[in-house]
N, CA and C atoms of all chains as a GROMACS GRO file, in nm:
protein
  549
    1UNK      N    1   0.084  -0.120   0.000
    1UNK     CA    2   0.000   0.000   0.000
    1UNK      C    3   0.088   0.126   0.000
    2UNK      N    4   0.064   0.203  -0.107
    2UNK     CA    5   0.162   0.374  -0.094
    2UNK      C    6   0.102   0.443   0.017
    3UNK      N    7   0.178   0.491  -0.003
    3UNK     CA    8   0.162   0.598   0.168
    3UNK      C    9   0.194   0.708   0.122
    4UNK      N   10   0.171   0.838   0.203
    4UNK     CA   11   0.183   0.986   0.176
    4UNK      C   12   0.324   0.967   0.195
    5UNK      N   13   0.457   0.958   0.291
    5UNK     CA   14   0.546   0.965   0.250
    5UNK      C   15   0.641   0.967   0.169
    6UNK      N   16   0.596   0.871   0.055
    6UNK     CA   17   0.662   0.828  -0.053
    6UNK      C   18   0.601   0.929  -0.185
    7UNK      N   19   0.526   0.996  -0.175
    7UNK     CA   20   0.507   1.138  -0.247
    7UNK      C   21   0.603   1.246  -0.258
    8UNK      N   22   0.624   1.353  -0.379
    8UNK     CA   23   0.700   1.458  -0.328
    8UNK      C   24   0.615   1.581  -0.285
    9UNK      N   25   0.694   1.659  -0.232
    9UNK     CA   26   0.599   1.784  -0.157
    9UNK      C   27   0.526   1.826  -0.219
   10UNK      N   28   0.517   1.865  -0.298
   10UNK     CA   29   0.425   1.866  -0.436
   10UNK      C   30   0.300   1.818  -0.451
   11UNK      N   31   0.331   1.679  -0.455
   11UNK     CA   32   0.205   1.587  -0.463
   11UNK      C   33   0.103   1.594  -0.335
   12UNK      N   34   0.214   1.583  -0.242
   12UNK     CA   35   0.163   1.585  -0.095
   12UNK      C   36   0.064   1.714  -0.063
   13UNK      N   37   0.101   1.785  -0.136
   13UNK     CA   38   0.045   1.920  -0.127
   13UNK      C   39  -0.115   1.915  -0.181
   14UNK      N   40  -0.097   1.833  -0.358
   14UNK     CA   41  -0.223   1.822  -0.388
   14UNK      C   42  -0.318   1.779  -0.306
   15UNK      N   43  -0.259   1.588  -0.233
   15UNK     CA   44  -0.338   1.527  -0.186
   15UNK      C   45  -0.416   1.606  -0.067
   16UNK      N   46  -0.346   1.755   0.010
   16UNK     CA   47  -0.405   1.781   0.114
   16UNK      C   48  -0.529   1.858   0.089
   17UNK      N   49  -0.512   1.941  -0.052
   17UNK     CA   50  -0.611   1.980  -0.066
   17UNK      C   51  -0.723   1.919  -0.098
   18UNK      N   52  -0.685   1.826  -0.189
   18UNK     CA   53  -0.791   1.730  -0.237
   18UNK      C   54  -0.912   1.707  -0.086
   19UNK      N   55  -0.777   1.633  -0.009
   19UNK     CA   56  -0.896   1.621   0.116
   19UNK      C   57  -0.988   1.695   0.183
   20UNK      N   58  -0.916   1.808   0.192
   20UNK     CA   59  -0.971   1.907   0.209
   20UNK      C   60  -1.134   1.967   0.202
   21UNK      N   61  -1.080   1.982   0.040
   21UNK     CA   62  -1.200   2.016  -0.069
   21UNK      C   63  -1.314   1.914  -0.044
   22UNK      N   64  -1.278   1.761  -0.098
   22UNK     CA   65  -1.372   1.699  -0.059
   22UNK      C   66  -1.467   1.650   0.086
   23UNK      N   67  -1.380   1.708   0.216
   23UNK     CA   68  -1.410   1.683   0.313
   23UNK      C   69  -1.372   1.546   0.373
   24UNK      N   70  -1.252   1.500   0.306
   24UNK     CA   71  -1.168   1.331   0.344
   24UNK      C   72  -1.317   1.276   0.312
   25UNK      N   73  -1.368   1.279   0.197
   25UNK     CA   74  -1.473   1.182   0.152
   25UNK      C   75  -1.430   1.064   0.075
   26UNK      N   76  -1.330   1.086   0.002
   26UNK     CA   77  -1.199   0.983  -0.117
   26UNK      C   78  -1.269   1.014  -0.193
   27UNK      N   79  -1.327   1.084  -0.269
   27UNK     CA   80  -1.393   1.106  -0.401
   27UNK      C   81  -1.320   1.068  -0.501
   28UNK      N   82  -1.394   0.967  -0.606
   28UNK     CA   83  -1.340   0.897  -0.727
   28UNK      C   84  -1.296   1.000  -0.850
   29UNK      N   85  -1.179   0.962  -0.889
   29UNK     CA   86  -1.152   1.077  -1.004
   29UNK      C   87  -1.261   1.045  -1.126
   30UNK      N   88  -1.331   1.050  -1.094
   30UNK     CA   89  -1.446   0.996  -1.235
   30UNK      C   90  -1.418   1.096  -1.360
   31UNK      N   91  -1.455   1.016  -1.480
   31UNK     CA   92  -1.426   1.122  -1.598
   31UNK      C   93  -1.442   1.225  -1.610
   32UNK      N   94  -1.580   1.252  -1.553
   32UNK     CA   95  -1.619   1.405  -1.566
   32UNK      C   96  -1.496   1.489  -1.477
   33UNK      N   97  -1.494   1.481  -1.376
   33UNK     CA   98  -1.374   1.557  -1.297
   33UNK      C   99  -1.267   1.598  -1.340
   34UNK      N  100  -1.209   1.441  -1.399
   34UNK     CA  101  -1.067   1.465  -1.471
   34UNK      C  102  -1.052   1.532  -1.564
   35UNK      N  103  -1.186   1.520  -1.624
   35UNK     CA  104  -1.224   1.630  -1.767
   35UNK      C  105  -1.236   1.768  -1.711
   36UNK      N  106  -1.277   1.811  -1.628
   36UNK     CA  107  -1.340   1.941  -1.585
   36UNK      C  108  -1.214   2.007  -1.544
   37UNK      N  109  -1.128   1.895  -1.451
   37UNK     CA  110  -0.986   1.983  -1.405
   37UNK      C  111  -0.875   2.032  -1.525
   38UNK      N  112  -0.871   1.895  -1.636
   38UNK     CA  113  -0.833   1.926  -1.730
   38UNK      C  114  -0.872   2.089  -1.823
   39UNK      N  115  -0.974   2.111  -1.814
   39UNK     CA  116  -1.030   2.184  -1.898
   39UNK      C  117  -1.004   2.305  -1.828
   40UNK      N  118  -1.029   2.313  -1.682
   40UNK     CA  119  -0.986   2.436  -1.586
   40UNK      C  120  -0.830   2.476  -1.637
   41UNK      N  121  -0.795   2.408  -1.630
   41UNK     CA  122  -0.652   2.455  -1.585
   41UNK      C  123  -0.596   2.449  -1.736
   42UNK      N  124  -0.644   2.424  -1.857
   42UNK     CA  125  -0.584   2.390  -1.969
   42UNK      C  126  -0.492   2.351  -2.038
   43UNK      N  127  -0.481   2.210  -1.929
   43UNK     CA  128  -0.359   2.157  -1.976
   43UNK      C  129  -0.373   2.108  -2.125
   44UNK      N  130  -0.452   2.047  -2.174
   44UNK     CA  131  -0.437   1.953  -2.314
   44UNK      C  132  -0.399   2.091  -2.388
   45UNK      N  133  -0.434   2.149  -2.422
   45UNK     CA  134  -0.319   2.337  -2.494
   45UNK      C  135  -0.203   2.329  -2.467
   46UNK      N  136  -0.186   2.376  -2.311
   46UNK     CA  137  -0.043   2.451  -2.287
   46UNK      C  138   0.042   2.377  -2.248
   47UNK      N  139   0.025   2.258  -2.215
   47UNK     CA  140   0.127   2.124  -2.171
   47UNK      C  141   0.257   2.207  -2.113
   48UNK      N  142   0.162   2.283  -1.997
   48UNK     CA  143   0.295   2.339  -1.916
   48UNK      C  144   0.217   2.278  -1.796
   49UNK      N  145   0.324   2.303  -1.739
   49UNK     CA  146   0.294   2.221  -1.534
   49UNK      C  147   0.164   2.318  -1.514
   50UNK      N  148   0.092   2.244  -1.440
   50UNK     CA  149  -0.054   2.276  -1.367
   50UNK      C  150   0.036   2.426  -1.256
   51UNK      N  151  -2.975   0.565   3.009
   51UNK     CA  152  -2.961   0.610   2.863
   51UNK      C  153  -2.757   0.554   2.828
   52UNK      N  154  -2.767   0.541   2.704
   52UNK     CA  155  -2.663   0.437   2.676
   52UNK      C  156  -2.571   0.578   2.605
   53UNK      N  157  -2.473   0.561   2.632
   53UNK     CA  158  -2.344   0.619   2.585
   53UNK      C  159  -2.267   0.575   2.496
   54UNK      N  160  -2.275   0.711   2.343
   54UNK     CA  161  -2.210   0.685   2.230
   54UNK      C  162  -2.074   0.768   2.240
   55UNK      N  163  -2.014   0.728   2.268
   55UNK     CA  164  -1.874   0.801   2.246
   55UNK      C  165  -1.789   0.863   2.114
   56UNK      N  166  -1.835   0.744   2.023
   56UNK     CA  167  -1.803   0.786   1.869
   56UNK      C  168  -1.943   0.839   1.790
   57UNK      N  169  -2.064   0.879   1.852
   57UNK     CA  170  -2.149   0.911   1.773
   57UNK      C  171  -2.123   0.999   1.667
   58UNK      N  172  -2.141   0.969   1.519
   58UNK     CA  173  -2.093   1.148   1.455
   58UNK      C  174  -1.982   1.138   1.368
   59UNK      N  175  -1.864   1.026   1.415
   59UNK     CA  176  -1.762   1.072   1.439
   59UNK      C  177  -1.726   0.992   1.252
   60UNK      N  178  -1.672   1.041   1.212
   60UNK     CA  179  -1.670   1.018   1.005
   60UNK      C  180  -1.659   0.870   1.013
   61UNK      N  181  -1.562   0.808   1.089
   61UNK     CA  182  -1.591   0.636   1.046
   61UNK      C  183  -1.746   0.617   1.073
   62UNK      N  184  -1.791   0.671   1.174
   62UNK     CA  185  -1.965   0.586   1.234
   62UNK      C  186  -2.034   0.661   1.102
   63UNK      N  187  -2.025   0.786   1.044
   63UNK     CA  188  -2.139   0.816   0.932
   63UNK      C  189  -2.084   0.744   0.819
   64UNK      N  190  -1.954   0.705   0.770
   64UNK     CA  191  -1.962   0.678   0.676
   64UNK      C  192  -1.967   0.490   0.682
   65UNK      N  193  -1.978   0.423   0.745
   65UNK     CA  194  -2.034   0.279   0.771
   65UNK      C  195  -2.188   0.295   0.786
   66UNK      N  196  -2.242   0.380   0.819
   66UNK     CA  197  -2.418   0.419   0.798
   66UNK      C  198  -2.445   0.417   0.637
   67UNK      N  199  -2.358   0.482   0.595
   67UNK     CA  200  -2.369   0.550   0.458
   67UNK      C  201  -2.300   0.397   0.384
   68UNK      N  202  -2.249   0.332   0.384
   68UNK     CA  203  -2.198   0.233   0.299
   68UNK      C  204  -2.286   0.092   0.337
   69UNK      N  205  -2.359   0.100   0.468
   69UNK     CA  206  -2.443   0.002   0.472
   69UNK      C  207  -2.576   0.037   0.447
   70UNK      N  208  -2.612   0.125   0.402
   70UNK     CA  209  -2.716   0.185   0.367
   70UNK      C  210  -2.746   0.160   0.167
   71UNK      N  211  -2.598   0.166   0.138
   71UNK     CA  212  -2.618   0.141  -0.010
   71UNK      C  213  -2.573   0.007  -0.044
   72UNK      N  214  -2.542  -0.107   0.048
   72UNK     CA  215  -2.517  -0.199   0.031
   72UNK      C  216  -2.642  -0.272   0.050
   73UNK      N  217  -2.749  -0.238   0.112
   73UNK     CA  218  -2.846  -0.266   0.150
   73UNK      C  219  -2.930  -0.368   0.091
   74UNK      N  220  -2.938  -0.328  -0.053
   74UNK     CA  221  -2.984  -0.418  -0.156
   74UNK      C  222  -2.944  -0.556  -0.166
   75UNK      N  223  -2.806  -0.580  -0.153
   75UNK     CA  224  -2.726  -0.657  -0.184
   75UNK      C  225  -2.690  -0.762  -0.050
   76UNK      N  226  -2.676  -0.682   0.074
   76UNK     CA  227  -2.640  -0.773   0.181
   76UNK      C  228  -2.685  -0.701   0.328
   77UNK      N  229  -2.734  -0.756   0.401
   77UNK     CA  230  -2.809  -0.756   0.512
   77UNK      C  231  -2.703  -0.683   0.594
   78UNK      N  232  -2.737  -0.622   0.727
   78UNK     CA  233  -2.645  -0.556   0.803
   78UNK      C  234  -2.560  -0.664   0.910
   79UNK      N  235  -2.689  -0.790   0.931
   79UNK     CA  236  -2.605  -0.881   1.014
   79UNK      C  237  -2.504  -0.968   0.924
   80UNK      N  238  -2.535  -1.015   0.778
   80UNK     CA  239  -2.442  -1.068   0.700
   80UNK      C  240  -2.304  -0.976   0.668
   81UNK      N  241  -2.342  -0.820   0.714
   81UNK     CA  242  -2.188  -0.774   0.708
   81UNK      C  243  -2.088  -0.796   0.838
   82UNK      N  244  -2.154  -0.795   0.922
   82UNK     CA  245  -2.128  -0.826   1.080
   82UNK      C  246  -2.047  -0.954   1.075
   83UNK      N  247  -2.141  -1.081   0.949
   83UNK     CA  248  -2.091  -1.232   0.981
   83UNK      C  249  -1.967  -1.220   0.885
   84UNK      N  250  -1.947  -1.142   0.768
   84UNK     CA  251  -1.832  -1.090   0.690
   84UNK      C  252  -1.722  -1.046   0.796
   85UNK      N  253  -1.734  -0.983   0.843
   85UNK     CA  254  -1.632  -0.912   0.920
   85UNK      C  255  -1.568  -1.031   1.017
   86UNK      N  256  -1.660  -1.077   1.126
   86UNK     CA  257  -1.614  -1.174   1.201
   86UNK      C  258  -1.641  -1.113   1.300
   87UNK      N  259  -1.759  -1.064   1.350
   87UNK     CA  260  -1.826  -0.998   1.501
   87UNK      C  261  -1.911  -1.132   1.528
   88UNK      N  262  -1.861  -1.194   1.653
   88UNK     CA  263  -1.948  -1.295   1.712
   88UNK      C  264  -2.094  -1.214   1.754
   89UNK      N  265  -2.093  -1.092   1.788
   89UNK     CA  266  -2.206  -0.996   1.791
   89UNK      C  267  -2.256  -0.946   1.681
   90UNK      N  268  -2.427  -0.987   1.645
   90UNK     CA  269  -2.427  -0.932   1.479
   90UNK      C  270  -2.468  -0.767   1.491
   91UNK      N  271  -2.502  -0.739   1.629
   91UNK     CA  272  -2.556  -0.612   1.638
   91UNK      C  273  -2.400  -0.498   1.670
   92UNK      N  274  -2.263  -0.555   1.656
   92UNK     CA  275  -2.201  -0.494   1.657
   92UNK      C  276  -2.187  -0.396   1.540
   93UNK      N  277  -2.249  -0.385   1.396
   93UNK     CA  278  -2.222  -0.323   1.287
   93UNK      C  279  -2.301  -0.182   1.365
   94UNK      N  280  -2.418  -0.239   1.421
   94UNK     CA  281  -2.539  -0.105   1.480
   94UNK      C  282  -2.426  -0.005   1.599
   95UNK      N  283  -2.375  -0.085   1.685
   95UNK     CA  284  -2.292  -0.014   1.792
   95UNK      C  285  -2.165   0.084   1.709
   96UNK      N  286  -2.127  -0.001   1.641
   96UNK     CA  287  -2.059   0.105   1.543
   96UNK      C  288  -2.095   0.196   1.446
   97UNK      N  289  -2.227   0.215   1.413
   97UNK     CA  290  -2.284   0.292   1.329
   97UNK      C  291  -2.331   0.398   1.424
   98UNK      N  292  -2.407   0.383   1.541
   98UNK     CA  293  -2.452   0.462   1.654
   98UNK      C  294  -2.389   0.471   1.700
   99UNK      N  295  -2.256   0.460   1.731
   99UNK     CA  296  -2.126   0.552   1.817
   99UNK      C  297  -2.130   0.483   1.970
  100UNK      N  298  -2.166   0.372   1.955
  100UNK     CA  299  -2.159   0.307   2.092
  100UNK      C  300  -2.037   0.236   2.152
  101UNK      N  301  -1.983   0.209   1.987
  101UNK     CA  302  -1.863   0.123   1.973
  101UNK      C  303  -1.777   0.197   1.882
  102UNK      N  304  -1.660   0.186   1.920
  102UNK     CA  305  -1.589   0.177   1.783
  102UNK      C  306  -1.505   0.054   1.726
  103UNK      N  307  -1.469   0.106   1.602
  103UNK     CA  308  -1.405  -0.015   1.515
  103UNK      C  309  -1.282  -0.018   1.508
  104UNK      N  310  -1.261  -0.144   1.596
  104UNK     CA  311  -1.098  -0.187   1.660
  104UNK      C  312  -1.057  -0.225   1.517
  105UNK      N  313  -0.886  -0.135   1.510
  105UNK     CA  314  -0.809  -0.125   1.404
  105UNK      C  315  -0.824  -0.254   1.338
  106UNK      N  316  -0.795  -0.374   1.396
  106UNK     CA  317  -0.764  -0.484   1.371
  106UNK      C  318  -0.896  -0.598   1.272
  107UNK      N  319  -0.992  -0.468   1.287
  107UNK     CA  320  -1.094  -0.504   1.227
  107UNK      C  321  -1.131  -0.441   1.095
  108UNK      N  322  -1.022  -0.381   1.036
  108UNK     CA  323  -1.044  -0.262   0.914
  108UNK      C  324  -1.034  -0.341   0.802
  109UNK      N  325  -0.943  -0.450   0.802
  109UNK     CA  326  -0.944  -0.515   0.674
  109UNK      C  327  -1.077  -0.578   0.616
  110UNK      N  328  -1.088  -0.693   0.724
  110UNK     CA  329  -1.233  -0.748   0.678
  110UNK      C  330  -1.338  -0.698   0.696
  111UNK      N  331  -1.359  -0.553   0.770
  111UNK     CA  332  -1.466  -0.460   0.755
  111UNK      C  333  -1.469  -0.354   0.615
  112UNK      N  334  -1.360  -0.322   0.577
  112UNK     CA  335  -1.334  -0.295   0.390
  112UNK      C  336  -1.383  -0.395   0.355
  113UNK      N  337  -1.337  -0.507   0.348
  113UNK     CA  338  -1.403  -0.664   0.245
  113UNK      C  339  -1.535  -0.619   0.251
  114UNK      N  340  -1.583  -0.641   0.360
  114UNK     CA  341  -1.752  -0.646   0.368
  114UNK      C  342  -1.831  -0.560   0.319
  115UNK      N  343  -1.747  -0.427   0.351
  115UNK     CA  344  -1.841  -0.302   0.307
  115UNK      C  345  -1.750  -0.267   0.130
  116UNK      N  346  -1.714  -0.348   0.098
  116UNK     CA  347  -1.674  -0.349  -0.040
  116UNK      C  348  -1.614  -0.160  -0.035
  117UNK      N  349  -1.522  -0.134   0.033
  117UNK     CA  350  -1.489   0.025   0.022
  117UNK      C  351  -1.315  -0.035   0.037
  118UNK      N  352  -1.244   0.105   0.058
  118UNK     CA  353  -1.113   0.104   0.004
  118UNK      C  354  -1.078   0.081   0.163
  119UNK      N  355  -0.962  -0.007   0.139
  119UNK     CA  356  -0.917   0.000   0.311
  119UNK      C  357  -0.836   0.104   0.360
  120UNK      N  358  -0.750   0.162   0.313
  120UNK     CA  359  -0.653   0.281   0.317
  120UNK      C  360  -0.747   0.364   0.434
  121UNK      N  361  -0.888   0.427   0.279
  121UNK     CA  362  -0.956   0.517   0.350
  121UNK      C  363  -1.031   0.471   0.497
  122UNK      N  364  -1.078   0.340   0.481
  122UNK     CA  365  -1.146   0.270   0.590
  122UNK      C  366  -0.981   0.331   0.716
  123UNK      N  367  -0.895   0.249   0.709
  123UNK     CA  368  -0.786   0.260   0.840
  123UNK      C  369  -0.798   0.404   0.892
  124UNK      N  370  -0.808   0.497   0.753
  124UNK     CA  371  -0.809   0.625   0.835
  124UNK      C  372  -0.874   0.687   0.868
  125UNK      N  373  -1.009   0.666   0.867
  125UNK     CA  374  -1.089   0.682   0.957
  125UNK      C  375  -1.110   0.651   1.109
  126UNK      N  376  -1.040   0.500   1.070
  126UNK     CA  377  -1.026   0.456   1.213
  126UNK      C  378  -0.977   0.438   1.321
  127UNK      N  379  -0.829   0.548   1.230
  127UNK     CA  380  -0.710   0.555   1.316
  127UNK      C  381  -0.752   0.730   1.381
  128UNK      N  382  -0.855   0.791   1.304
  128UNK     CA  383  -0.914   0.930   1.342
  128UNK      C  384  -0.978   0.903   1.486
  129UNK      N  385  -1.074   0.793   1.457
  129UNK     CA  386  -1.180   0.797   1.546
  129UNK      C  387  -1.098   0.738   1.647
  130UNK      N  388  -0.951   0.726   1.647
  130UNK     CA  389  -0.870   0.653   1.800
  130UNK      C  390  -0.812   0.729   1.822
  131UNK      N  391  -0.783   0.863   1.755
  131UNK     CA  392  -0.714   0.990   1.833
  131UNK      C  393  -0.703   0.982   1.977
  132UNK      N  394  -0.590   0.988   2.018
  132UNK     CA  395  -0.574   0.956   2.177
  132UNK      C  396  -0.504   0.865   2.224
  133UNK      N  397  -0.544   0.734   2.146
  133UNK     CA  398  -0.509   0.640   2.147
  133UNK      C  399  -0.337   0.600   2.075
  134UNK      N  400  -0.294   0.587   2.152
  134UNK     CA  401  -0.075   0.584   2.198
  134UNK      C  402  -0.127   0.455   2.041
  135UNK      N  403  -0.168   0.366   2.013
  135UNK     CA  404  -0.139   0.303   1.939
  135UNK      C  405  -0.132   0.325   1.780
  136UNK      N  406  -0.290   0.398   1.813
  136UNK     CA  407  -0.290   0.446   1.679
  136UNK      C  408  -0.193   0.511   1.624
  137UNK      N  409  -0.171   0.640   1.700
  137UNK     CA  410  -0.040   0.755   1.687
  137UNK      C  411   0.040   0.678   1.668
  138UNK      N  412   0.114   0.610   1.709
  138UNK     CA  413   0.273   0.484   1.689
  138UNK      C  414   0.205   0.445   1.540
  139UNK      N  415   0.110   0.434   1.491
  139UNK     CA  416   0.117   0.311   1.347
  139UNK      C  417   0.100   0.471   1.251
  140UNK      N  418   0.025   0.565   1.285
  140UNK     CA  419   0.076   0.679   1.130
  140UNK      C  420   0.187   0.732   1.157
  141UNK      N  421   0.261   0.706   1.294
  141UNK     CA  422   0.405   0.793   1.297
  141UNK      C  423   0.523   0.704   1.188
  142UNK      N  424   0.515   0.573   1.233
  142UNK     CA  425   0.566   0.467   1.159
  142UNK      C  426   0.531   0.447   1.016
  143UNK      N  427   0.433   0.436   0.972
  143UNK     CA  428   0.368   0.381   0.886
  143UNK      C  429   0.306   0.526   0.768
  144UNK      N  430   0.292   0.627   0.810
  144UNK     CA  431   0.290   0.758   0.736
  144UNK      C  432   0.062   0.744   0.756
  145UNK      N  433   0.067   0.801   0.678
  145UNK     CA  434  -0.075   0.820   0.620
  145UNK      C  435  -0.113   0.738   0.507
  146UNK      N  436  -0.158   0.626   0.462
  146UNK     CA  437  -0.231   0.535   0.341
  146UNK      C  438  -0.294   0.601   0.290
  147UNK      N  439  -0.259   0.613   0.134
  147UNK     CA  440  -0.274   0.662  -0.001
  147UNK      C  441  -0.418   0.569  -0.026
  148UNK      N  442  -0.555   0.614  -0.055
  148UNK     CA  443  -0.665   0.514  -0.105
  148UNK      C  444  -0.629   0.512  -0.277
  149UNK      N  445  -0.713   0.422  -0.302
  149UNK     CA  446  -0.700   0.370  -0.472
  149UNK      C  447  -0.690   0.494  -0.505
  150UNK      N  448  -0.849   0.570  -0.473
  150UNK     CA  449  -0.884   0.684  -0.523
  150UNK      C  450  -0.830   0.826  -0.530
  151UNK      N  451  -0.763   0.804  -0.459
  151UNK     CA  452  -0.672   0.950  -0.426
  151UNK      C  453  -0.540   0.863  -0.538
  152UNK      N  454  -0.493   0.756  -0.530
  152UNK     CA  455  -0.391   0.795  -0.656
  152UNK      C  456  -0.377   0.723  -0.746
  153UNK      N  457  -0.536   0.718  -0.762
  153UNK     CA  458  -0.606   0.736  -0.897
  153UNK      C  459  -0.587   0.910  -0.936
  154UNK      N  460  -0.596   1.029  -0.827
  154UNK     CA  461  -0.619   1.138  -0.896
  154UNK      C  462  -0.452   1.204  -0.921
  155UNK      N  463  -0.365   1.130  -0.865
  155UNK     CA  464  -0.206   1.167  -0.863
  155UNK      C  465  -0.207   1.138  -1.032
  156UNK      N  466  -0.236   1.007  -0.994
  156UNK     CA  467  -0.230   0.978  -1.140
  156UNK      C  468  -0.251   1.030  -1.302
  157UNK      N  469  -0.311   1.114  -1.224
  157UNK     CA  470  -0.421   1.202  -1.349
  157UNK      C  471  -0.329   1.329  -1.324
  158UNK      N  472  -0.287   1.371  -1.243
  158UNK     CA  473  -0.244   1.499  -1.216
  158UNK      C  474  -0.087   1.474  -1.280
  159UNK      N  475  -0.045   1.363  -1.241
  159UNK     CA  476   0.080   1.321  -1.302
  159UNK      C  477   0.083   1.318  -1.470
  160UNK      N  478   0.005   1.241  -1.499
  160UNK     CA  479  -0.006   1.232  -1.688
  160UNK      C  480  -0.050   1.372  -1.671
  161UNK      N  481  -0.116   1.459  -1.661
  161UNK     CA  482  -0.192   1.580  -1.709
  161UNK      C  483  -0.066   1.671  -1.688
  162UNK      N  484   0.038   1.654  -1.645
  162UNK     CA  485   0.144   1.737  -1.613
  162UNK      C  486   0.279   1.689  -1.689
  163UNK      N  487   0.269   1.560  -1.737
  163UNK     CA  488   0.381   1.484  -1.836
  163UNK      C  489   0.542   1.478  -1.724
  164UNK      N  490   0.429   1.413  -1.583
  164UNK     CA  491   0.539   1.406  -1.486
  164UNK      C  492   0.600   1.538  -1.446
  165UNK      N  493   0.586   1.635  -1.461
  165UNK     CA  494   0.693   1.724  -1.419
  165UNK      C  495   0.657   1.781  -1.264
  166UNK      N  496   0.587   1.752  -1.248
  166UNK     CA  497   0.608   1.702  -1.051
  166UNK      C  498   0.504   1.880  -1.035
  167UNK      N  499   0.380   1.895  -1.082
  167UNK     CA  500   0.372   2.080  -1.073
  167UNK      C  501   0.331   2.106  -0.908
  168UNK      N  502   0.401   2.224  -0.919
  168UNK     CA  503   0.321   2.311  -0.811
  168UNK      C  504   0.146   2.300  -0.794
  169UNK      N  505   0.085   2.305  -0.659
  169UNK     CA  506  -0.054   2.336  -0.655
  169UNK      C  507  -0.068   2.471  -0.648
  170UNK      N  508  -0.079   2.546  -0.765
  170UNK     CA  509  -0.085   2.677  -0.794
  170UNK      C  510  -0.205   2.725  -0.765
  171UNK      N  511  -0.268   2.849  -0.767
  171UNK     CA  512  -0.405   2.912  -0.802
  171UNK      C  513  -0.469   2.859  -0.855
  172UNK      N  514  -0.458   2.828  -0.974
  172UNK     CA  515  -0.516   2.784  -1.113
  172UNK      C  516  -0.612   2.639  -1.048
  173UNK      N  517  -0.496   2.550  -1.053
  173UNK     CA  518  -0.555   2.467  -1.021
  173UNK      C  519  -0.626   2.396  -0.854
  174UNK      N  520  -0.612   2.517  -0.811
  174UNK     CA  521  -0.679   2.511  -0.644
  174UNK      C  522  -0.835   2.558  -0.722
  175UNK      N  523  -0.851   2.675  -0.774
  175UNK     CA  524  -0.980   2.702  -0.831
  175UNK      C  525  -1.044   2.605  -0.902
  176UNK      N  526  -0.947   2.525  -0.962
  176UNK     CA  527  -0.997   2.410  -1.028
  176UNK      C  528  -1.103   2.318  -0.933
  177UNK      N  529  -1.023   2.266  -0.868
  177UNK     CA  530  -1.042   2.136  -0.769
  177UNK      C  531  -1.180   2.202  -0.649
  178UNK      N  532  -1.201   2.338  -0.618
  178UNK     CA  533  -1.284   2.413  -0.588
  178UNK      C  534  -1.418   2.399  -0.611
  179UNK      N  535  -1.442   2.417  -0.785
  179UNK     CA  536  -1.523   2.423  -0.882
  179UNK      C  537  -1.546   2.260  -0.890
  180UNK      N  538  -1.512   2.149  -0.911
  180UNK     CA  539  -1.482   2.046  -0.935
  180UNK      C  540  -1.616   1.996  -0.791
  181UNK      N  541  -1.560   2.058  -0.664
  181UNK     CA  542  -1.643   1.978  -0.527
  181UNK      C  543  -1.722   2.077  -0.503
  182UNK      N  544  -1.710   2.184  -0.593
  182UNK     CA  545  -1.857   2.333  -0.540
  182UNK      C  546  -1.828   2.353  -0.408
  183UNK      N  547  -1.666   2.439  -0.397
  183UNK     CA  548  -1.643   2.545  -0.312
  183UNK      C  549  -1.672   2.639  -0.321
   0.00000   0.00000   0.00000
């Protein structure tokens, strides 16, 4: 099983918000989401770091 | 009058909430006989905060309630706050990553072509919008 340690600060960073946001619910990255964050932040264009 | 100590507390709502949609499928005492509670009314003591759910019981209480165990432990290592044991196993052992959370690394990782990004503005507003902050 991965563990938050083995993340870099970075990541670690996402995961806190994630929890956050969702309220430590584990919310599934379901398509729509991944699509929606994608589309927020516009990566498939600028294929620069989030 | 009987005393819930964990009433409330995110493992007891969310075992309400996962035996509630399992419902269809499997009885509350057949999750009880899943788990391995010689008590079938122990799933109720743990749902009503009468009981809580000894660590040692997270695995085959994930099996039963068909949910992720990661997230299951940490709930249950929440609801033992206090408890010298619990504290010793995330000091040791860190915090457990669920499927679902890196399932979303995952996504954040390809969507970034690995380059490890910052959680910037951008995408804090994102993730915001995403859970209707």
């Amino acid at each position: 099983m991965d563990n938050v340690e083995n993340l870099t600060p970075n990541e670690r960073a996402w995961l806190r918000f994630l929890r956050d946001m969702s309220k430590e619910t584990d919310p599934a990255p379901t398509l729509r989401r991944v699509q929606l964050l994608r589309r927020i932040c516009a990566l498939k264009d600028s294929k620069v770091a989030l | 009058m009987t005393k819930k100590p964990h009433a409330d507390t995110p493992l007891a709502l969310y075992i309400e909430r996962r035996v509630l949609e399992l419902k269809p499928k499997k009885s509350q005492g057949q999750i009880a006989s899943e788990v391995g509670f010689p008590n079938p009314n122990m799933v109720t003591m743990i749902k009503n905060g009468t009981s809580k759910l000894a660590l040692d019981r997270v695995p085959s209480m994930a099996r039963a309630l068909e949910c992720d165990p990661a997230y299951l432990m940490r709930l249950a290592m929440e609801q033992a706050v206090g408890d010298t044991a619990a504290q010793a196993i995330v000091e040791i052992y860190g915090t457990p990553i669920t499927v679902n959370e890196l399932g979303w690394l995952e996504e954040i990782r390809d969507a970034s072509h690995n380059t490890d990004p910052r959680l910037t503005k951008r995408p804090r507003a994102a993730l915001r919008t995403i859970f209707g902050k």
